[in-house]
N, C-alpha and C positions, 0 to 999 in steps of 0.2 A: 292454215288458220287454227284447226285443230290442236296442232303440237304448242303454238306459239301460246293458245290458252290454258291448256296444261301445263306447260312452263311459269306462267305469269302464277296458275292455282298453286303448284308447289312451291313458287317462290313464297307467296302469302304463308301457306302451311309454314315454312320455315322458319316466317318472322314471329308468327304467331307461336311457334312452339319455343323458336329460343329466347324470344323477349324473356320471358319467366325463369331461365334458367342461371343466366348471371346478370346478376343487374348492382350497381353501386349509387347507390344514395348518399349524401352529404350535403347536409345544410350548417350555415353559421350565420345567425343571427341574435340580434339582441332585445333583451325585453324588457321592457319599463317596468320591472316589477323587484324587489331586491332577489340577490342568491336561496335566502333561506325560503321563502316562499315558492321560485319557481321549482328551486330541486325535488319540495315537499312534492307540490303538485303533480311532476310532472314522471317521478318516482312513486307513486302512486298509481298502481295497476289499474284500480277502479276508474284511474282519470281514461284510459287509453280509449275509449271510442267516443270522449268528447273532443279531443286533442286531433287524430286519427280519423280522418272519413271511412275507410275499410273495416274497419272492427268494430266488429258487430256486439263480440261479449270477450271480456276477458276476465281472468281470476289466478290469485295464487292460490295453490293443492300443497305446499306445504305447512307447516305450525312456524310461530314465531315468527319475531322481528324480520323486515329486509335487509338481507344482507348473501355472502357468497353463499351460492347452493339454495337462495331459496326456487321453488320452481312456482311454474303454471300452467296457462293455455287461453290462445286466442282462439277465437274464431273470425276470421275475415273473410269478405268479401273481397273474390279476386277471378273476376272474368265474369261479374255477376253470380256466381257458384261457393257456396258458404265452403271453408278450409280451415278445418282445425288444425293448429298448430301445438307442441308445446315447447315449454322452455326455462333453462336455466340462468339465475343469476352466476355469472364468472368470478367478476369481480364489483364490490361496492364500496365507497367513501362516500358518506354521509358529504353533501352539498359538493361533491368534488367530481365525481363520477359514476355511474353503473353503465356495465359492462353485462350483455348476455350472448345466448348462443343457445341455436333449437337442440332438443333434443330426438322430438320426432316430428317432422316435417315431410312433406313430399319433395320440397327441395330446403336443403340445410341454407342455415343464414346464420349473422350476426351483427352485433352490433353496440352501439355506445351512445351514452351520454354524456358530454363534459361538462360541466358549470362554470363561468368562473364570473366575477363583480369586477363590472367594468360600472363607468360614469353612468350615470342614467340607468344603471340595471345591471342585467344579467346577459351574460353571454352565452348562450347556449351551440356547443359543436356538438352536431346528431350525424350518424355513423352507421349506416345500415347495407350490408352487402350481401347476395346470395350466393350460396356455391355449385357448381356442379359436381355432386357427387352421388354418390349411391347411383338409383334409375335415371336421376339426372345426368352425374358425370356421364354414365352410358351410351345414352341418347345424345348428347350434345356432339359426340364424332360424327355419329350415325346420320346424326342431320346434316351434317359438313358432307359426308360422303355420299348420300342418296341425292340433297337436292343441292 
């Protein structure tokens, strides 16, 4: 009975460590609202922790307009435990797209925004994937091989 509940604890340990490590998000929905408005909104840093239940505060730390290269930093909540993030703009088109990717993370991510005006609104494809890499990539064998 002993082993069979240490078995069952590490299985949990497992789920619990690799849930966080890759994970792929994708939503496509649309919103009754036109393109120029929601791309405004929703490209707008300031919006992210109305939008966003986990983020708690976010900002861009560079000067000037959004666009490629600008940066920032989240802070989210994620396991109840505040985690600052930060991050770079990739790629941007005004009402068409932005495109980011962390640059210092405890696990690396990326992700997109597509716009596009469909009937009734706006279409929005969101795109958010984590990677394993760094202590991540590390870890993710290690937990294949231990438990």
């Amino acid at each position: 009975m002993e082993l069979l509940a240490q078995q069952a604890r590490f299985t949990v340990i497992k789920e619990i460590i690799r849930i966080p490590l890759i994970m792929n998000i994708s939503h496509n929905i649309v919103i009754t609202r036109p393109l120029k408005d929601v791309a405004a909104y929703l490209s707008d840093i300031a919006n992210d922790s109305v939008w966003q239940e986990d983020v708690l505060k976010s900002a861009v730390t560079s000067q000037g307009p959004l666009g490629k290269g600008t940066s920032g930093y989240e802070i989210r909540s994620v396991m109840g435990f505040p985690m600052r993030t930060e991050w770079i703009v990739t790629l941007y088109e005004p009402e068409k797209r932005l495109l980011f990717a962390s640059t210092n993370s405890a696990v690396p991510y990326e992700g997109s925004m597509e716009f596009e005006p469909v009937e009734g609104g706006t279409r929005l494809r969101y795109r958010f994937s984590t990677k394993a890499e760094g202590i991540a990539g590390l870890l993710d064998p290690l937990m294949e091989f231990f438990f």
